[in-house]
C-alpha positions as CSV (number, residue, x, y, z in Angstrom):
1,X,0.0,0.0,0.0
2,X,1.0,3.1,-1.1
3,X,0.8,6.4,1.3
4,X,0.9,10.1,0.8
5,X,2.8,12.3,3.9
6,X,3.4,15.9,4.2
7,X,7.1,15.7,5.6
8,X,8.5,18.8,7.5
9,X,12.1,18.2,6.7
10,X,13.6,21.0,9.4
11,X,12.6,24.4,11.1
12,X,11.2,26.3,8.7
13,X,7.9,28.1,7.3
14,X,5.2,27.1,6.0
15,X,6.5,26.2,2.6
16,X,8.8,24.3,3.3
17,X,6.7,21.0,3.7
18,X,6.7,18.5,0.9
19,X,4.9,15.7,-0.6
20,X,6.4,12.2,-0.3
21,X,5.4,9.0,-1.1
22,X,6.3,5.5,0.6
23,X,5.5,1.7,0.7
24,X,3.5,0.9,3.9
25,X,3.8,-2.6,4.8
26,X,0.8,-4.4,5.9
27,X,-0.6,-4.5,9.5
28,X,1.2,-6.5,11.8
29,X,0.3,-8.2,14.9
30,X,-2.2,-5.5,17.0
31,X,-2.0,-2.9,13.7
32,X,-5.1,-1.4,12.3
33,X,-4.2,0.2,8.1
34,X,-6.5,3.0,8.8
35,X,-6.8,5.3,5.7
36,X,-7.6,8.8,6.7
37,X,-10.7,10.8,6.0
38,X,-9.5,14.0,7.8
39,X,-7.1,15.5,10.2
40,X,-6.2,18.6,11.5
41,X,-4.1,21.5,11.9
42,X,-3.4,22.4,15.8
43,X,-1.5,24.6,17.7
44,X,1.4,21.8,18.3
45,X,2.2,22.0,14.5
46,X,2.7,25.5,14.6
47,X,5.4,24.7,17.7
48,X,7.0,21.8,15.5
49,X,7.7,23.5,12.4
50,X,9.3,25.9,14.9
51,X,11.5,23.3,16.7
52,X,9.7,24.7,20.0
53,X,7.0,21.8,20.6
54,X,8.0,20.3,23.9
55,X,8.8,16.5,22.6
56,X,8.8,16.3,19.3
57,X,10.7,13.9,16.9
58,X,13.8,14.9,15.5
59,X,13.9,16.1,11.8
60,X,12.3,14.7,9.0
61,X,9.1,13.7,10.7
62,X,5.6,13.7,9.2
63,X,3.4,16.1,11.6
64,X,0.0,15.5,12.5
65,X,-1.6,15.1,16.0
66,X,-5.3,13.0,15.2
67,X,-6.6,11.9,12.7
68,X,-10.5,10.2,11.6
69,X,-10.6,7.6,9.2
70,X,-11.9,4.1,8.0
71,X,-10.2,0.5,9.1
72,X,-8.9,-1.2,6.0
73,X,-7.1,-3.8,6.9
74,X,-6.3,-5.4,10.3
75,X,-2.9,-7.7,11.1
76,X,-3.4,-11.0,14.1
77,X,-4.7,-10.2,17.0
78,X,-7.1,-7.4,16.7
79,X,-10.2,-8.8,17.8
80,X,-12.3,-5.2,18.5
81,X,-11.5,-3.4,15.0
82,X,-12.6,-4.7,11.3
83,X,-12.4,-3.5,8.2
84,X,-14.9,-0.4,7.2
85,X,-15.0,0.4,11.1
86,X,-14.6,4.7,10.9
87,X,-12.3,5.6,13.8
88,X,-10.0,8.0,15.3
89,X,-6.9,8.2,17.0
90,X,-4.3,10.8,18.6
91,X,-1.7,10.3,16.8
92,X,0.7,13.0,17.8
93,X,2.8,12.9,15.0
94,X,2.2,11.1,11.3
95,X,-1.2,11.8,11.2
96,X,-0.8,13.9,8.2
97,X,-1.2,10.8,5.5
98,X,-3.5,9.2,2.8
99,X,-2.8,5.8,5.2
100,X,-1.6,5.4,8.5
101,X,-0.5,2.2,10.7
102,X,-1.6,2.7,13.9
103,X,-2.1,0.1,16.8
104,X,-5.2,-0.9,16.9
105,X,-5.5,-0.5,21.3
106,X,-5.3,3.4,20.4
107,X,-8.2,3.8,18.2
108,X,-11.5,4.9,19.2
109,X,-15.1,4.1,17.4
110,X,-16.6,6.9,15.7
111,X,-20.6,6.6,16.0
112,X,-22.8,6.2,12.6
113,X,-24.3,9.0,11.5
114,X,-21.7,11.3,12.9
115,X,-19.5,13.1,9.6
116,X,-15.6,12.5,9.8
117,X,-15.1,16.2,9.4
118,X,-17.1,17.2,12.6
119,X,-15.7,13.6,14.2
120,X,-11.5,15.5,13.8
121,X,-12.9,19.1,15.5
122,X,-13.5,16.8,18.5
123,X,-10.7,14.5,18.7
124,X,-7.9,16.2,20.2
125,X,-9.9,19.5,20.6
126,X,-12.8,18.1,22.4
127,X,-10.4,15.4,24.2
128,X,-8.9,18.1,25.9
129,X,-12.0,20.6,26.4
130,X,-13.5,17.5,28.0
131,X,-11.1,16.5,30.3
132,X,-10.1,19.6,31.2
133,X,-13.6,21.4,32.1
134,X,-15.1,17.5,34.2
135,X,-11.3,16.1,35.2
136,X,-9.7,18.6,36.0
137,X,-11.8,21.9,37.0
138,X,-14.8,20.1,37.7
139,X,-17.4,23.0,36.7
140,X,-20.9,22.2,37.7
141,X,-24.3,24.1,36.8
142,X,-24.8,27.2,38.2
143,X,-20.4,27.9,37.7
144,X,-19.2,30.9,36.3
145,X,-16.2,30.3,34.3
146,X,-13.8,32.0,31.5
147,X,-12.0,30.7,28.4
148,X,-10.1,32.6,27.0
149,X,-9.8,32.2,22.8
150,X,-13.2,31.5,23.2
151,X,-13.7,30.9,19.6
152,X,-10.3,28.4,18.7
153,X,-10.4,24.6,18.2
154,X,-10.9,23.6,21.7
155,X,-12.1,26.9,23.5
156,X,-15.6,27.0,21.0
157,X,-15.7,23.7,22.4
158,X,-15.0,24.6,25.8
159,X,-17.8,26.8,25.4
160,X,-20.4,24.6,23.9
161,X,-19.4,21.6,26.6
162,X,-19.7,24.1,29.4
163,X,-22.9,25.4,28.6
164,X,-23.6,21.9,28.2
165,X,-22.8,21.5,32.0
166,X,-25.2,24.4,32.7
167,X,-22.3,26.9,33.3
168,X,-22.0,30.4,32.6
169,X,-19.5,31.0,30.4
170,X,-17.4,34.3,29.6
171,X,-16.2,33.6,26.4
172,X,-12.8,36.0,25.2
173,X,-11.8,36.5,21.8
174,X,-10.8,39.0,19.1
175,X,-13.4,41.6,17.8
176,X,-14.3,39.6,14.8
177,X,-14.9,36.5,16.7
178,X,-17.6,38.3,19.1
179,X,-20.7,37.4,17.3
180,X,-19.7,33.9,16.5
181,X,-18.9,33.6,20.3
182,X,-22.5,34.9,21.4
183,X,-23.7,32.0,18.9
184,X,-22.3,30.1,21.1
185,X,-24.1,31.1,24.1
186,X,-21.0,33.0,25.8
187,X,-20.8,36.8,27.2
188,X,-18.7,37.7,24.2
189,X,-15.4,40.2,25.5
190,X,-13.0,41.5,23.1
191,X,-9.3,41.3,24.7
192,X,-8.1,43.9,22.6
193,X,-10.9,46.6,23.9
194,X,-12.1,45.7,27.1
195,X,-10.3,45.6,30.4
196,X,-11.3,41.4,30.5
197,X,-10.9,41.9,34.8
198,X,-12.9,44.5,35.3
199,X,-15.9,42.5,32.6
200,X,-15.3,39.7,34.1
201,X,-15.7,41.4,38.0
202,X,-18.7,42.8,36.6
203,X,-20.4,39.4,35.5
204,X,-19.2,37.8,38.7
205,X,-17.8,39.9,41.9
206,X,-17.1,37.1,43.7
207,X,-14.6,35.8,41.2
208,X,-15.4,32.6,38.6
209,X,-15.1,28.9,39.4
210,X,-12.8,28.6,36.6
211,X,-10.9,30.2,34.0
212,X,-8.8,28.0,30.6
213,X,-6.1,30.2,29.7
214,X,-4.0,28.7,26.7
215,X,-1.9,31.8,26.6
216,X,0.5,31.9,29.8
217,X,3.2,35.0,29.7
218,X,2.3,38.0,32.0
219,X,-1.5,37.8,31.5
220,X,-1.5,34.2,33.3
221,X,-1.3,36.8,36.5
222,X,-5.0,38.2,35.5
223,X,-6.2,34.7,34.9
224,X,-5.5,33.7,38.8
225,X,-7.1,37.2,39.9
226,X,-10.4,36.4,38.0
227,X,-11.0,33.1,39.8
228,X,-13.0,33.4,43.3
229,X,-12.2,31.2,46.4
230,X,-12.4,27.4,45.5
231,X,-12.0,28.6,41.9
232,X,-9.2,26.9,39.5
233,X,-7.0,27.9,37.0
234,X,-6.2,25.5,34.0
235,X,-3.3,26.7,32.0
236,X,-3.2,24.4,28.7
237,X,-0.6,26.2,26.2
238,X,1.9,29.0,26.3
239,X,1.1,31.0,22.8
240,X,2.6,34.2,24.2
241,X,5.8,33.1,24.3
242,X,5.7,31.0,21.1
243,X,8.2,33.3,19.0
244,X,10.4,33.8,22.4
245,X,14.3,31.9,21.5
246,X,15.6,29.5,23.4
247,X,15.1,26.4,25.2
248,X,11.3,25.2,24.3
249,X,10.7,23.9,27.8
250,X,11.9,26.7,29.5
251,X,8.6,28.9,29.3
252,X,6.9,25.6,30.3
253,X,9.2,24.9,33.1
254,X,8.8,28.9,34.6
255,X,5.1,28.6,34.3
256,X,4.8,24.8,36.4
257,X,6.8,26.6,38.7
258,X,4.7,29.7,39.0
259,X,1.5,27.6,39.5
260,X,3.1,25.4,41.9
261,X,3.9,28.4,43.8
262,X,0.1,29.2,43.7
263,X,-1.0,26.1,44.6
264,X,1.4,26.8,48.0
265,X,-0.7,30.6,48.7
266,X,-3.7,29.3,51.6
267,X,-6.3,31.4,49.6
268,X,-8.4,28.3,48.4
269,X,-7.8,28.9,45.2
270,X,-6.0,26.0,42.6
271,X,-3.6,25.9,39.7
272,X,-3.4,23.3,37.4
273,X,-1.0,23.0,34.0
274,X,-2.9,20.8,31.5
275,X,-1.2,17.7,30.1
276,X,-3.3,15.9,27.5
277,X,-0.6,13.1,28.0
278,X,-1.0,12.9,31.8
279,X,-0.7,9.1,33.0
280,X,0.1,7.6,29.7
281,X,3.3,6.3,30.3
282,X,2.8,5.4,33.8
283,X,-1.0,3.4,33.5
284,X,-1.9,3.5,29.3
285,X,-4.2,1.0,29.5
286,X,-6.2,3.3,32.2
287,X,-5.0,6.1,30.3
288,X,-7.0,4.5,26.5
289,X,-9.9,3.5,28.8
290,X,-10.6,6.9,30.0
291,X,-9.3,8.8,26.8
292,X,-12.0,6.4,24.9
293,X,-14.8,6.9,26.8
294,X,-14.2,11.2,27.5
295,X,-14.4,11.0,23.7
296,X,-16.9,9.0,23.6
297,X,-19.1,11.3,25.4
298,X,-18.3,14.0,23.0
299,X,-18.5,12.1,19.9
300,X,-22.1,11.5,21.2
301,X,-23.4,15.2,22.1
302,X,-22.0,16.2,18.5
303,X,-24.1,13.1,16.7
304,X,-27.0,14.2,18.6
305,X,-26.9,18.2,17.5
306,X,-25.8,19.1,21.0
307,X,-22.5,20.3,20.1
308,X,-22.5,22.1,17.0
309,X,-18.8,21.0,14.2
310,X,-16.5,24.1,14.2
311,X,-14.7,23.8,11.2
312,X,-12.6,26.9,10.2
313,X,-11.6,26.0,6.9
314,X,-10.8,22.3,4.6
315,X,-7.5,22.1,2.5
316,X,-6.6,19.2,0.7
317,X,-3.9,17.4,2.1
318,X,-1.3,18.6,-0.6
319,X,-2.2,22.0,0.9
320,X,-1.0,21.7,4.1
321,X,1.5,24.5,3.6
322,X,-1.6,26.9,2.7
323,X,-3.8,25.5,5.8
324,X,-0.3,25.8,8.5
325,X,-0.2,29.3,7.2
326,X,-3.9,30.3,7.4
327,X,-4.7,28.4,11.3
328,X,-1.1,30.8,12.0
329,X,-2.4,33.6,11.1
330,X,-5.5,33.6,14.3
331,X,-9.0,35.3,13.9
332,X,-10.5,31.9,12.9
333,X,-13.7,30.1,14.3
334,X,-12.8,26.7,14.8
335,X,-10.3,23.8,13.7
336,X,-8.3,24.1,10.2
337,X,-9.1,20.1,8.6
338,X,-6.8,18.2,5.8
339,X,-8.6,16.2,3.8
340,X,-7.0,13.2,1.6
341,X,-8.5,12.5,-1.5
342,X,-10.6,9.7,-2.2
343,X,-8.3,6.5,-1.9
344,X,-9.0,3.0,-3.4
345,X,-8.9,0.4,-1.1
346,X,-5.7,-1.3,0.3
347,X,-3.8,-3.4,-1.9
């Protein structure tokens, strides 16, 4: 079987991906040949083309965190997964293909009637807008909460899955995101214009239960100040310092130690850095059981019109330079998607 990758050879724009071509073998014992219906561009391929994403491969790699697509083949030993199953899969890297191996252990049922497009908004998006909003923040109607780029890949899911919860959300974006982000169901604030603070004191004065800040830098500092007591901070990304030089894991490293410094202050108040990853290598079968059945849950509110697809744009996957470039360039609603072309079946 023949596969399709977008390769990034080295540190480098945009344009400097290319097209290859290889031989894929056929599935081995516990592989799944999945060929792929759509994936995505997400923040950690901006970081990698950058050399800056915490633990990526060295150079040449083929990028691509998750991935949906249809079983075609299966090796010995894969008992749960058949041909023309539709799946999907985190992938972290190599998801950016006409055909992937994968093992089979790491790939989760799509439902019927759900499309593939709207299945890769909500893989690694809603994944971690799951996890973070019931694992880790635990926000429960009646909450007051804030996410900020309320109108990204995982924040407009953030939104929709708090709402979901019966929170009320604050939802903070740029001024052409605002009506999208009342859509929604958010309080729309533009963090450009308004002091976000003093909006957010005025929606709640006694501080929120919870505020998703994928930012980091200096304005982590307002995030804490927004929450009230028994409130929690989830910090899940460090955009403002993603053009700083240096050492990729230093920002990450000054910011852990920042919140654990929080955590320390007897003001009731809770800081928590975001690892999708969390307890993988230590327990993964725990780790694919819990993964599986958070997605699960949001695979099903999208399939029953509960969560509503946010797809920013579709590229084909030989335009993966043009679809890096546009997700870089911010003001978008939603995930950037690569889709292969049609493929024959495996041969």
């Amino acid at each position: 079987m023949r596969t399709t990758q977008i390769e990034l050879p080295a540190i480098g724009e945009p344009e400097t991906l290319r097209v290859r071509e290889r031989e894929l073998p056929a599935p081995g014992d516990g592989e799944a040949l999945v060929r792929v219906e759509a994936t995505g561009v997400s923040f950690a391929e901006q970081q990698m083309r950058r050399g800056k994403y915490y633990d990526q491969p060295a150079f040449p790699f083929v990028p691509g965190y998750d991935l949906v697509g249809v079983v075609e083949q299966v090796g010995a030993g894969v008992p749960d997964v058949v041909p023309g199953d539709r799946v999907a899969a985190l992938t972290k890297t190599g998801g950016w293909a006409t055909h992937v191996l994968l093992q089979a252990r790491d790939l989760a049922p799509v439902p019927e009637g759900l499309d593939p497009a709207a299945a890769e908004t909500a893989v690694v998006n809603g994944l971690t807008a799951w996890r973070m909003l019931h694992r880790t923040a635990k926000v429960r109607a009646g909450d007051t909460v804030v996410v900020l780029g309320a109108a990204g890949g995982v924040g407009s899911l953030l939104v929709q899955l708090a709402i979901e919860a019966g929170a009320t959300v604050v939802g903070v974006a740029g001024v052409r995101q605002l009506d999208r982000v009342r859509e929604l169901g958010a309080i729309p604030v533009d963090h450009r214009t308004e002091d976000v603070a003093s909006r957010v004191r005025e929606i709640a004065p006694e501080g929120v239960a919870a505020v998703f800040d994928h930012v980091g830098g200096p304005g982590l500092v307002r995030s804490w100040r927004m929450l009230g007591r028994g409130g929690t901070l989830v910090s899940y990304g460090t955009a403002a310092t993603k053009d700083l030089p240096g050492d990729p894991r230093l920002p990450v490293l000054r910011l852990l130690a920042r919140l654990l410094l929080w955590n320390a202050l007897p003001n009731g108040r809770r800081a928590s850095f975001f690892d999708l990853w969390a307890g993988n290598r230590r327990h993964p079968d725990r780790y694919r059981r819990e993964a599986r059945a958070d997605l699960s849950h949001v695979f099903a509110l999208l399939r029953d019109g509960r969560l509503t697809a946010q797809i920013a744009a579709e590229f084909a996957l030989e335009d993966a330079a043009a679809a890096l470039r546009l997700a870089e360039g911010g003001g978008l609603t939603g995930k950037v998607l690569l889709r292969p072309a049609a493929a024959g079946g495996a041969g």
